[in-house]
N, C-alpha and C positions, 0 to 999 in steps of 0.2 A: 513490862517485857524485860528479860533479863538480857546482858551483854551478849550473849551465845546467839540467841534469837535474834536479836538486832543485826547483828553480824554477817548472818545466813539470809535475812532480807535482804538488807542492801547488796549482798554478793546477786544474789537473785532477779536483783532490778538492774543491777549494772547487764547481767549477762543477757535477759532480756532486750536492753537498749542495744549493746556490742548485735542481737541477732539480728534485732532492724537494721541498722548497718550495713550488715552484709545481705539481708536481704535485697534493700533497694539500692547499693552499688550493685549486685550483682545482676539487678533486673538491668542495669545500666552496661551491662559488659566487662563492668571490672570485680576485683575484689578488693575485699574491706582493706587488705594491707596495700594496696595502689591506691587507696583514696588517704591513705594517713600518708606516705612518702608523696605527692606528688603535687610538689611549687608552681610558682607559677611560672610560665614559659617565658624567655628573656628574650623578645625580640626587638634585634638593633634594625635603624635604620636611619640616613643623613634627613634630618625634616629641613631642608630646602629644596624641596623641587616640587610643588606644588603644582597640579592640585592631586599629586600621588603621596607625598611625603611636605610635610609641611608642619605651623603652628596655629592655633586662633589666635584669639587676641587676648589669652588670660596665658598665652605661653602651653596652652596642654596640646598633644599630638591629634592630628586631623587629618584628612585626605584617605585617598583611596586605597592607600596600601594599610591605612589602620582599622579603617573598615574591614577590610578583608581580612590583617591577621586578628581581628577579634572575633569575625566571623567564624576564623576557625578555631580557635580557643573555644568555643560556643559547640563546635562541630565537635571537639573531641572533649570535653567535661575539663576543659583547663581552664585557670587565669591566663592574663595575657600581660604580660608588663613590656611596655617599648620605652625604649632606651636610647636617645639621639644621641647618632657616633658620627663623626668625620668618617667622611669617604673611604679612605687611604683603610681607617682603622676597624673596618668593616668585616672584613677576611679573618684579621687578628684576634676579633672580638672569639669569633670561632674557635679558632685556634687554641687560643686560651682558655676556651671553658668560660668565658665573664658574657655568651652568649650563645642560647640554643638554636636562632635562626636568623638570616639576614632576608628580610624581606623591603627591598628598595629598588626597586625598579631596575635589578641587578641582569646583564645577558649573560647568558649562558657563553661562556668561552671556551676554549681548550686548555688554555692557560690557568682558569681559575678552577676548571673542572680537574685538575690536577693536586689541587687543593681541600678545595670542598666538593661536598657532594649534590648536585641540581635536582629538583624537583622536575616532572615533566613541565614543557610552557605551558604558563600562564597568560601570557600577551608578546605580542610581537612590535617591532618600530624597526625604521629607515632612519637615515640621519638625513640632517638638511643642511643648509647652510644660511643662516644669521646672517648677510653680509651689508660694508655700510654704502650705501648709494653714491658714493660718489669713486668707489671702487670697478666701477663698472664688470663688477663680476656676472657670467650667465652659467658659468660653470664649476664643477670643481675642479677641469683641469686649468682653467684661469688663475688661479690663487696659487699651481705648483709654479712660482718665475720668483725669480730671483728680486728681495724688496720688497715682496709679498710679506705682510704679517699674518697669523692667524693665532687665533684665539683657542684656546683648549681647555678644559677644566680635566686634572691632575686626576689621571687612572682610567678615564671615560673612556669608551670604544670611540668617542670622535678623537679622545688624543692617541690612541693605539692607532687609529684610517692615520692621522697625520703624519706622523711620525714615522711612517711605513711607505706612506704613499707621496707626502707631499715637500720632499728629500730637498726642492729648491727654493723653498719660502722660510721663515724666520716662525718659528713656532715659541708663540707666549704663554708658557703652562701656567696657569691660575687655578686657584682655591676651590672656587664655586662658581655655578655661574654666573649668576649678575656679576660680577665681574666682569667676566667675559661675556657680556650682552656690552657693559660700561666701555670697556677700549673699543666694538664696534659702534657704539652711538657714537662717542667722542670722537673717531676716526684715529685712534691708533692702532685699530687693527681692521683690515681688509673683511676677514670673514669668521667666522664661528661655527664650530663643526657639533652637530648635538642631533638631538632626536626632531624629527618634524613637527611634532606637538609644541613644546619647549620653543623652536624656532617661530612655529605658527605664530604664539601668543606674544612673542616678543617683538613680531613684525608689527602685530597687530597694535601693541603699545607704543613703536616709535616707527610711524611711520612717516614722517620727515626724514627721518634718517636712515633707514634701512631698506634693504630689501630682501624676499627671502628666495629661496632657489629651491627645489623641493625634486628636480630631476634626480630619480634616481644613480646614485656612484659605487654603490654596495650591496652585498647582499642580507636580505630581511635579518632584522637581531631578536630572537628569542630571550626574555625576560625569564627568569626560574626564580622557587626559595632556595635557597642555600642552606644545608647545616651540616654540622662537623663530618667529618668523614666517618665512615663506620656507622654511621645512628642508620640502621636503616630501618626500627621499628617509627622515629620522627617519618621519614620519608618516606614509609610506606602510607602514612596517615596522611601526609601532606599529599600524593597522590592521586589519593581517593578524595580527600574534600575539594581538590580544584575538579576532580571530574564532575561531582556533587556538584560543585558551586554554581560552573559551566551550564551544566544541563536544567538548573536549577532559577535560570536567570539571575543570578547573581550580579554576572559582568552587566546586564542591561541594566538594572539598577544602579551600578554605580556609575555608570555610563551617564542615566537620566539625572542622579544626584550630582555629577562633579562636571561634566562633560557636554552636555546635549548642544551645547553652541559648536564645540569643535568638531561633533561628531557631524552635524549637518554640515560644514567647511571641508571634511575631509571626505563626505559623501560627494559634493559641488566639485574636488580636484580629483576625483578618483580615487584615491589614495586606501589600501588598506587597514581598518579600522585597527586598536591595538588588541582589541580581545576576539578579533576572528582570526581563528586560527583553522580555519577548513583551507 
């Protein structure tokens, strides 16, 4: 076979390979040149707060919110790479371009909605109060007096309630929470402002030392994804797979995988669950 001929086959089996290609991306909804540009999705999240965002024990990412953003990486023909940010640097991550979405058990605000752009909810939560027993708090208007300490983890919608509402107590902004579990076990601080869940499991682990308060003080928090402002081909996908997921029993699943003790504890207080959102 002479060079010419050789030449003209291989052109011919490339272009063949290149048809399959675009055939089966396109049986998939895309085309062949969205399947050659499209990385994998960068999603940040703080993995301590367990069991939505957290680690195993070899260090790699686990909980419910990683389940979920692989699920939809699955949902839409993407990888999915998470990335643990600090708190604080979550927003930024966005901002920046060094992250396509923040899925961390994030509420939907006014303040961040300013910002970024929110996915419809995903899950909802109340805050509760961590507080230490010998505090004798039954409220949260008991911890606004003056000598009151309270515990806050740095950005949370329990340090935005404090900070707004709790104007006569001593507010200690911290990192994360075990921390702020740590000054209410040890008694250097009064109470702890966080989600119900969070406070649930913390009662549940010290309870010599604490007590937990679960009366309602605020109104239900809407959890959303996050991502840059303007993406609204992300967000309209992100949309459609939480409605997918929802209908799909997804949230029951991870419910029964991460959850089924607390879910029966929150059925026993009444309390609504965090993926009913009827």
């Amino acid at each position: 076979m002479n060079v010419s001929i050789k030449r003209t086959a291989a052109f011919c089996a490339v272009m063949v390979y290149a048809g399959c290609i675009v055939s089966c991306t396109r049986r998939n909804g895309i085309t062949a040149s969205d399947a050659e540009v499209k990385e994998p999705l960068t999603v940040v999240m703080e993995l301590a707060y367990p069991p939505f965002e957290t680690k195993d024990a070899d260090g790699n990412p686990t909980g419910i919110s990683v389940d979920f953003a692989r699920a939809f990486g699955t949902y839409i023909g993407r990888d999915i790479r998470i990335v643990d940010t600090q708190w604080d640097g979550l927003i930024p991550s966005l901002q920046t371009g060094r992250a396509d979405m923040i899925i961390s058990s994030m509420t939907i605000t006014a303040a961040r909605s300013k910002v970024v752009d929110f996915s419809v909810p995903y899950a909802n939560s109340l805050l509760g109060i961590l507080a230490n027993r010998e505090s004798c708090i039954t409220k949260a208007e008991d911890l606004n007096r003056k000598g009151m300490k309270i515990a806050v983890k740095s950005g949370s919608t329990g340090f935005i309630f404090a900070t707004e509402n709790m104007t006569h107590a001593d507010i200690i902004t911290l990192a994360d929470e075990s921390a702020c579990v740590t000054e209410v076990v040890q008694g250097k601080a009064d109470g702890f402002f966080y989600d119900q869940l969070t406070v649930y499991r913390n009662w549940q682990a010290h309870q010599n030392t604490t007590t937990a308060i679960f009366v309602p003080f605020q109104k239900k928090e809407n959890w959303g994804v996050a991502v840059r402002k303007g993406d609204t081909q992300l967000l309209e996908q992100v949309n459609r797979f939480i409605a997918d997921f929802q209908s799909g029993g997804g949230f029951d699943r991870l419910t029964e995988k991460y959850l089924s003790e607390e879910k029966k504890a929150f059925d026993k207080f009444g309390f609504k669950w965090f993926f009913d959102l009827s």
